[in-house]
Each structure stands twice: as structure tokens, then as C-alpha cells.
Backbone bond lengths (Angstrom), bond angles and torsions (degrees), N, CA, C in turn:
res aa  C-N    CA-C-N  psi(-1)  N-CA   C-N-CA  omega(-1)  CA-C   N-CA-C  phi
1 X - - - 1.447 - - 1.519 108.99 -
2 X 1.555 99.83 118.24 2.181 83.07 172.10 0.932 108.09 -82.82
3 X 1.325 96.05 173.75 1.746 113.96 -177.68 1.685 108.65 -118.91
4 X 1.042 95.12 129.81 1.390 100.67 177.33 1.537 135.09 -20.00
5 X 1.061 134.96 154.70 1.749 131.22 -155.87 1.466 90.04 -81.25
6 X 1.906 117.69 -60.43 1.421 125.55 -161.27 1.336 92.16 -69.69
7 X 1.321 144.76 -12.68 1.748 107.50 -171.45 1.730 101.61 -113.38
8 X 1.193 131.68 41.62 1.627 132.93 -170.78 1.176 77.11 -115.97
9 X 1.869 106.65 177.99 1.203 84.70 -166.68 1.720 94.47 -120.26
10 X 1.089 125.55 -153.59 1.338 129.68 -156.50 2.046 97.40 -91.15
11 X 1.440 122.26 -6.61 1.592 99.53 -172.79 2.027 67.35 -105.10
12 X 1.182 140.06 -34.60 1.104 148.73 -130.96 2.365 92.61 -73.74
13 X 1.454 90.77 -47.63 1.285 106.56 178.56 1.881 128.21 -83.34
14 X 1.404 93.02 -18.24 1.000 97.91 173.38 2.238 113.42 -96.92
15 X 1.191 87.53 -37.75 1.385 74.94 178.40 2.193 104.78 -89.62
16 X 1.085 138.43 -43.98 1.258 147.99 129.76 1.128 137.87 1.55
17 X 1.730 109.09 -17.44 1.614 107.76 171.72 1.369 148.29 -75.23
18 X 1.339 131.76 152.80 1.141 126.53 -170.65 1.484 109.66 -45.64
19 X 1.367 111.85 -43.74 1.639 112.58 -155.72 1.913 93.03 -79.31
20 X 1.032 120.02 -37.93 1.621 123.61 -177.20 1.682 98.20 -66.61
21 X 1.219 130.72 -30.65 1.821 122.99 -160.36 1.654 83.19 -91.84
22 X 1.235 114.27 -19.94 1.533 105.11 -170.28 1.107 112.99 -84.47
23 X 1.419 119.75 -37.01 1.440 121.34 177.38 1.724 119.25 -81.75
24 X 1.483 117.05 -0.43 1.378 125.61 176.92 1.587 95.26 -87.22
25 X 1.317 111.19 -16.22 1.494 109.16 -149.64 1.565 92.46 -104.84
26 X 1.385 121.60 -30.13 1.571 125.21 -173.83 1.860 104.73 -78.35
27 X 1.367 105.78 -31.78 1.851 109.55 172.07 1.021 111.70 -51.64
28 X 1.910 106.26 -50.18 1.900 112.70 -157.26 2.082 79.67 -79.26
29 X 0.740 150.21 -68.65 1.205 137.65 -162.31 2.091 104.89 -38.93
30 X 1.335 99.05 -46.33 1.329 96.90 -168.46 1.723 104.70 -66.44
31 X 1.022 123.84 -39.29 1.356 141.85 166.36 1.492 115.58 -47.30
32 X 1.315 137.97 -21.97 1.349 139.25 -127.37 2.090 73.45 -144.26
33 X 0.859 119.62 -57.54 1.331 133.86 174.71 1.472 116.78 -29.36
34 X 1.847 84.45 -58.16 1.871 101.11 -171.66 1.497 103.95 -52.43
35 X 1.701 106.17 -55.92 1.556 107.88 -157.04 1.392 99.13 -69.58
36 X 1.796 113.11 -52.13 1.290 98.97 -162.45 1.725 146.86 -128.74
37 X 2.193 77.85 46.51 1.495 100.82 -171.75 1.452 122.23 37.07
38 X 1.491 107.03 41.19 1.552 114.84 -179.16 1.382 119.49 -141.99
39 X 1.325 132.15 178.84 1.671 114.46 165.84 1.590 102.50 -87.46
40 X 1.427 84.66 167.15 2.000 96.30 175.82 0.997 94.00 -54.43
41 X 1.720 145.28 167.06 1.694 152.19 143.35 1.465 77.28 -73.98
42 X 1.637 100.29 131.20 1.556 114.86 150.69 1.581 140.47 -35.56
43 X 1.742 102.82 -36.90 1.482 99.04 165.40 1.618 125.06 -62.19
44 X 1.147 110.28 -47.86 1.923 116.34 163.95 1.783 100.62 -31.57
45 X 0.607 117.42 -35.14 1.752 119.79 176.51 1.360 90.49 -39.32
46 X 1.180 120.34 -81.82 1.325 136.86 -166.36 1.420 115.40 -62.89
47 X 1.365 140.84 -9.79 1.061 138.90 166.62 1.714 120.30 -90.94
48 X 1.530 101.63 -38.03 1.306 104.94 -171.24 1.605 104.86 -80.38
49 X 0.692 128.27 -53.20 2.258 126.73 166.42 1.474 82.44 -20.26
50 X 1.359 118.22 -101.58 1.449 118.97 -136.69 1.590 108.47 -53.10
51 X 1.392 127.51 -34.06 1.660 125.67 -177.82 1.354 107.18 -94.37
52 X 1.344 122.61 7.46 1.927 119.26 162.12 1.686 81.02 -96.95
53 X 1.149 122.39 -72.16 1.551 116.95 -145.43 2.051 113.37 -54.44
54 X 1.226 112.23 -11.82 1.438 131.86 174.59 1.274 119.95 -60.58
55 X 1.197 136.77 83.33 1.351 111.76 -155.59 1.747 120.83 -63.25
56 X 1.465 120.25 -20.48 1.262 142.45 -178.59 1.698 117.68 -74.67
57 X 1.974 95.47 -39.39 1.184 89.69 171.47 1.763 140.04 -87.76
58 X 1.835 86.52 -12.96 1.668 116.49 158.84 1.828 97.26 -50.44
59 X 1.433 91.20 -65.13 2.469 88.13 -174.09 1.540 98.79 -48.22
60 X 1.105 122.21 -29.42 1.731 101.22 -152.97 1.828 98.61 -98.11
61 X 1.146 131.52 -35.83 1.335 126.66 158.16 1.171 103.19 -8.80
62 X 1.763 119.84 131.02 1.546 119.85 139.02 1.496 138.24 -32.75
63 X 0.892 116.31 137.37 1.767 118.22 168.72 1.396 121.30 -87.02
64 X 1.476 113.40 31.18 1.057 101.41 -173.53 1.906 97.00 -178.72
65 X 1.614 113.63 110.73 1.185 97.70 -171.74 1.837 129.23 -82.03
66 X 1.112 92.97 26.12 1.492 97.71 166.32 1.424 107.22 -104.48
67 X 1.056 118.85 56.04 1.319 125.02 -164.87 1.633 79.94 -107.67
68 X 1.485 107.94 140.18 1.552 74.18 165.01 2.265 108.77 -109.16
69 X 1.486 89.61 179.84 1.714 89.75 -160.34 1.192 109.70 -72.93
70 X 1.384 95.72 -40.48 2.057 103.34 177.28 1.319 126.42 -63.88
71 X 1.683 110.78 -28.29 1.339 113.18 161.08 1.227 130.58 -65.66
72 X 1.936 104.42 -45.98 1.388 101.85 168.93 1.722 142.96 -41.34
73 X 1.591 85.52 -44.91 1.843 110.40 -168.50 1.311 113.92 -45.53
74 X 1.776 116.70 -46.86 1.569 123.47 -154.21 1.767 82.87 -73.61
75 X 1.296 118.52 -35.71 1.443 119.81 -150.98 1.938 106.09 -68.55
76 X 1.605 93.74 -31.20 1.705 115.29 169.58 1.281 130.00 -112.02
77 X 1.059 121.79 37.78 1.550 145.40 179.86 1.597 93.47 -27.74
78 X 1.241 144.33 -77.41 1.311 172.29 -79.52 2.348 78.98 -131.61
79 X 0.850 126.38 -70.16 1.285 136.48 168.05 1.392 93.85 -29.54
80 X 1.556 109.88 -77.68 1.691 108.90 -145.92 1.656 104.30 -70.14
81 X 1.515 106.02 -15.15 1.744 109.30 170.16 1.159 114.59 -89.59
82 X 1.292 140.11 -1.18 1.722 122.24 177.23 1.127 91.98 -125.41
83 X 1.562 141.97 16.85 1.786 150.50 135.03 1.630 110.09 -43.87
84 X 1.189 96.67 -59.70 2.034 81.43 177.55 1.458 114.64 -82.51
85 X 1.568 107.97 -9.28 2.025 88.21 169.36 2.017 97.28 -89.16
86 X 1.067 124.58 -13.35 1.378 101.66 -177.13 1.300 98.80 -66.58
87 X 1.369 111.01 -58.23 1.904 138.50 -151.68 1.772 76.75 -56.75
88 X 1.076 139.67 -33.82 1.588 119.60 176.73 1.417 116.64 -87.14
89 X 1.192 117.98 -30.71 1.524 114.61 156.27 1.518 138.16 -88.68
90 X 1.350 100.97 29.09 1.177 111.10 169.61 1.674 119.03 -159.03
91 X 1.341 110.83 25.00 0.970 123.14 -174.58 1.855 106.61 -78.41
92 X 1.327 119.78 -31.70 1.010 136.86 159.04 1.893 132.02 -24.28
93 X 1.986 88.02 -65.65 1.131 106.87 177.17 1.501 115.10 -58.75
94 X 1.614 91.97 -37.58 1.706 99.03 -159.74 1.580 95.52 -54.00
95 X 1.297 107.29 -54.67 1.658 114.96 -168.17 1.370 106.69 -36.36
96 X 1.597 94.42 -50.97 2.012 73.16 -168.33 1.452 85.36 -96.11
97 X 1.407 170.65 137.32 1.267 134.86 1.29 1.369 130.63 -57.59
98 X 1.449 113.09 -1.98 1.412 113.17 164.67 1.325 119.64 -68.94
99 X 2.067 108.25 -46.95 1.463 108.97 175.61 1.160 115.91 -52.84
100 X 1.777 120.36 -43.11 1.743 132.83 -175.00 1.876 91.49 -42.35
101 X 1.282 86.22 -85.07 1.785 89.41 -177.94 1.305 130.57 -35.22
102 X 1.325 115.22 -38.95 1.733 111.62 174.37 1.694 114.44 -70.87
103 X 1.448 93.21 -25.64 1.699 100.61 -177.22 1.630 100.11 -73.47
104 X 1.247 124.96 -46.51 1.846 142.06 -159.21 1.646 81.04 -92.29
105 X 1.039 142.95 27.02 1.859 138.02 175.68 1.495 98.36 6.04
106 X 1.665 110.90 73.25 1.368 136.02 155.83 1.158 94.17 -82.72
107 X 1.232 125.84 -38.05 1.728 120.78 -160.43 1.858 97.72 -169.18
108 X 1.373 72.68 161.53 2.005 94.81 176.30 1.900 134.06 -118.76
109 X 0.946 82.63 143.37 1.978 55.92 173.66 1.720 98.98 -115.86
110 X 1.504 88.38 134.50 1.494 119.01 168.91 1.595 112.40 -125.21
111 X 1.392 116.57 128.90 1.598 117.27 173.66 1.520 106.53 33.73
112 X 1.150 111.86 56.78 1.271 121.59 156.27 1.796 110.90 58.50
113 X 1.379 84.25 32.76 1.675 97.24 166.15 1.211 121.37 -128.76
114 X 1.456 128.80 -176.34 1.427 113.54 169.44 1.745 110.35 -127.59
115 X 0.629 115.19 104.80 1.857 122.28 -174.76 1.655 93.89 -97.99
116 X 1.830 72.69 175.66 1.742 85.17 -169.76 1.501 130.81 -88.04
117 X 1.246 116.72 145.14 1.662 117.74 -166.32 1.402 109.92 -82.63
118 X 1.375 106.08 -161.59 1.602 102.50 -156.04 2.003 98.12 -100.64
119 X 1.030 112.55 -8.70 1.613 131.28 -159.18 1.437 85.30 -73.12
120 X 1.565 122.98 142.08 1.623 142.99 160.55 1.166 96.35 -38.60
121 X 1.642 129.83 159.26 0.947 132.21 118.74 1.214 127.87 -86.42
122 X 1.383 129.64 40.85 1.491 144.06 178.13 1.355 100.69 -115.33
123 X 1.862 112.64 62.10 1.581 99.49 170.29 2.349 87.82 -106.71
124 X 1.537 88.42 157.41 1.736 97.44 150.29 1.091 111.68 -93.74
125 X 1.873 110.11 155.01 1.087 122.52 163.44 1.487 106.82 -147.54
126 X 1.606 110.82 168.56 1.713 104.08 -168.90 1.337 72.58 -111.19
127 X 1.482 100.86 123.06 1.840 129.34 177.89 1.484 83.92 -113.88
128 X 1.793 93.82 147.90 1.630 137.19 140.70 1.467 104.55 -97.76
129 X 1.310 93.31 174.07 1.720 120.05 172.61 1.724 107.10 -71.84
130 X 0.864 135.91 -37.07 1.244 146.30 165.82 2.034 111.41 -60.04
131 X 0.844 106.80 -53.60 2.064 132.75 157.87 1.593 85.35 -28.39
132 X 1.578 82.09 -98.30 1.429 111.18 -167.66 2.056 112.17 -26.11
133 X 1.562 89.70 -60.99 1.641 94.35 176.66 1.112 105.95 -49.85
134 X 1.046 130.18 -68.61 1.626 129.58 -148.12 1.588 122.48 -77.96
135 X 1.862 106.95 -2.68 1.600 120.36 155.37 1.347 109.42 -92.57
136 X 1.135 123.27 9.94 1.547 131.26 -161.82 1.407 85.67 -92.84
137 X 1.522 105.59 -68.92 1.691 139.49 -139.18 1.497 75.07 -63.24
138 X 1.355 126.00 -73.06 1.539 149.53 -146.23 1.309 116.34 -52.34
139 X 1.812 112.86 -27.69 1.104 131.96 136.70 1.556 132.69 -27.69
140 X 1.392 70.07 -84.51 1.560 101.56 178.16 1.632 116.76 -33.72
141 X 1.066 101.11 -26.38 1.924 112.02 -144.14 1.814 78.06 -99.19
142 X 1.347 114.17 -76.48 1.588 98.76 151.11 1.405 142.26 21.89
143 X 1.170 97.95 -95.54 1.509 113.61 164.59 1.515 108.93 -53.91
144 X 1.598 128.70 -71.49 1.090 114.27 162.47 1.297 163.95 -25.15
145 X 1.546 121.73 -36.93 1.033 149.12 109.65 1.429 119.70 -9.91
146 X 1.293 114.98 -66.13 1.675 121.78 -168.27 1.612 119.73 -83.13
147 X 1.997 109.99 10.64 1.047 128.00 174.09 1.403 109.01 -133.15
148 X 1.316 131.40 24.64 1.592 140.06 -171.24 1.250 101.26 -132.33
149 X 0.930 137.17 47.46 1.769 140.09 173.79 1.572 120.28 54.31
150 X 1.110 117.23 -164.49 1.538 137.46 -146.62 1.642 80.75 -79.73
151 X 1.333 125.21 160.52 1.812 147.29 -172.65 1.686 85.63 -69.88
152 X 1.456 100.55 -76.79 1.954 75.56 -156.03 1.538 102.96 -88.73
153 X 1.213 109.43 69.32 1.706 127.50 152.29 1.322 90.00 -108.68
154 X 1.829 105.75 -73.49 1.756 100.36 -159.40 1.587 107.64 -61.15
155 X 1.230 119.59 -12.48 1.215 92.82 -162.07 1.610 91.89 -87.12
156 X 1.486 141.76 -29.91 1.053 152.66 -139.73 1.974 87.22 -79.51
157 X 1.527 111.25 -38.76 1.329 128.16 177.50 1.602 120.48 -47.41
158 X 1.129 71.75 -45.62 2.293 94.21 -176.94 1.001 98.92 -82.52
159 X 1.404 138.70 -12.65 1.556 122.14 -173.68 1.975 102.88 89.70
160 X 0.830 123.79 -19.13 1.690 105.24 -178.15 1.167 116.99 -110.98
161 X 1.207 129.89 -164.76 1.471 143.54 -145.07 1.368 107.22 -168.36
162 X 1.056 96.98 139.71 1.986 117.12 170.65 1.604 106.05 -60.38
């Protein structure tokens, strides 16, 4: 259920917005693209928000997406367990920066994916280092994803479910 725009609170709306979950969400598509000439699967929606928006779990990500996922996980136990309490507290947001984005044709859904819309990617924005990271990561996660096997493997990996 959302909650209203006026009663969240002021870091809640500013870091929390539709137009920011949309644009984390239009990278990991662009990312997901590179490796695997496909759209993101829609569930990755829901995974990549909560481990870009983390600032700890942004540091602990690989540097390198041949990392592989199954190796990583045992090594971050602590990650793949506070993934299904974010992915439940923020499952919300994702929704509506997904709607923001499908409405702003950041992205599309095809076969239960989300590919890319018809909109430039030549927008400005006044980025921080934190900005900057977390379209990096969102990327990143993307690509990663699109080299870690079939959806309900990774997701079966993380502990959650569609």
C-alpha cells in the first residue's frame, strides 16, 4: 500500500523518488542489455533498488562482473540476508518508479522484461558521488545479473521469490 507523497518524510522523498527508482532502473536495464542482448526480467527490478540504494552493499559488490554470483554469496552471507527485508521495504517504491518510467518511456515491458524506451539518454542531472555511485552500481548489477544464470536460479541464490 503507498503512502502518501505529503506524509514520507523529507530524506524519505528525496532519496525515494519515483523519477530516481526510475532512473536506477533504466541503467540496470541498459546494463542487462549490454551482456545479454535482452530486457532486464522484471523481478531484478526488485533486487537491484535495494543493493544500489545500500550504501555498504554498493562497497561490497564485485569489481568486476565476471565475478561469479554463487561464489560471491557464501563470501556475503550478511548481504544475501538483509536482501529480502529491503526487497520488502521497498518493494513499494520500486513500483512506482517503474510506473514513473513506463509513463516518462525510460523503459518498456516486453515478455515480462523491461527494455529500453524511446526517451534520450542525454538528460542532466545535479549528481553527488553517492548519484553518481548508485547509477554506476545499478549498471553494474545489470550486467551482472545478465551473466549469473536463468531468474529463478539467482533469485533462488538471494533467498527470494517472485
Amino acid at each position: 500500500m503507498s503512502v502518501v507523497w505529503e506524509k514520507r518524510t523529507t530524506e524519505e522523498q528525496g532519496l525515494l523518488n519515483p523519477p530516481f527508482m526510475a532512473l536506477l532502473l533504466e541503467r540496470a536495464v541498459d546494463g542487462f542489455r549490454v551482456e545479454a542482448g535482452t530486457g532486464l526480467p522484471f523481478p531484478y527490478a526488485f533486487l537491484i533498488v535495494p543493493l544500489v540504494l545500500q550504501p555498504e552493499s554498493r562497497r561490497n559488490l564485485p569489481q568486476v562482473v565476471t565475478t561469479s554470483l554463487a561464489a560471491w554469496l557464501p563470501q556475503h552471507a550478511l548481504e544475501r540476508e538483509m536482501l529480502a527485508i529491503r526487497v520488502r521495504g521497498l518493494k513499494e517504491h520500486v513500483r512506482e518508479g517503474l510506473f514513473w518510467g513506463l509513463q516518462a518511456d525510460l523503459f518498456r515491458i516486453e515478455a515480462a522484461a523491461l527494455v529500453a524506451g524511446m526517451q534520450p539518454k542525454t538528460r542532466r542531472f545535479t549528481s553527488t558521488t553517492d548519484f553518481d555511485d548508485c547509477l554506476k552500481k545499478a549498471r553494474f548489477l545489470g550486467r551482472w545479473f545478465a551473466r549469473s544464470g536463468p531468474v529463478p536460479t539467482v533469485l533462488a541464490m538471494w533467498g527470494v521469490r517472485p
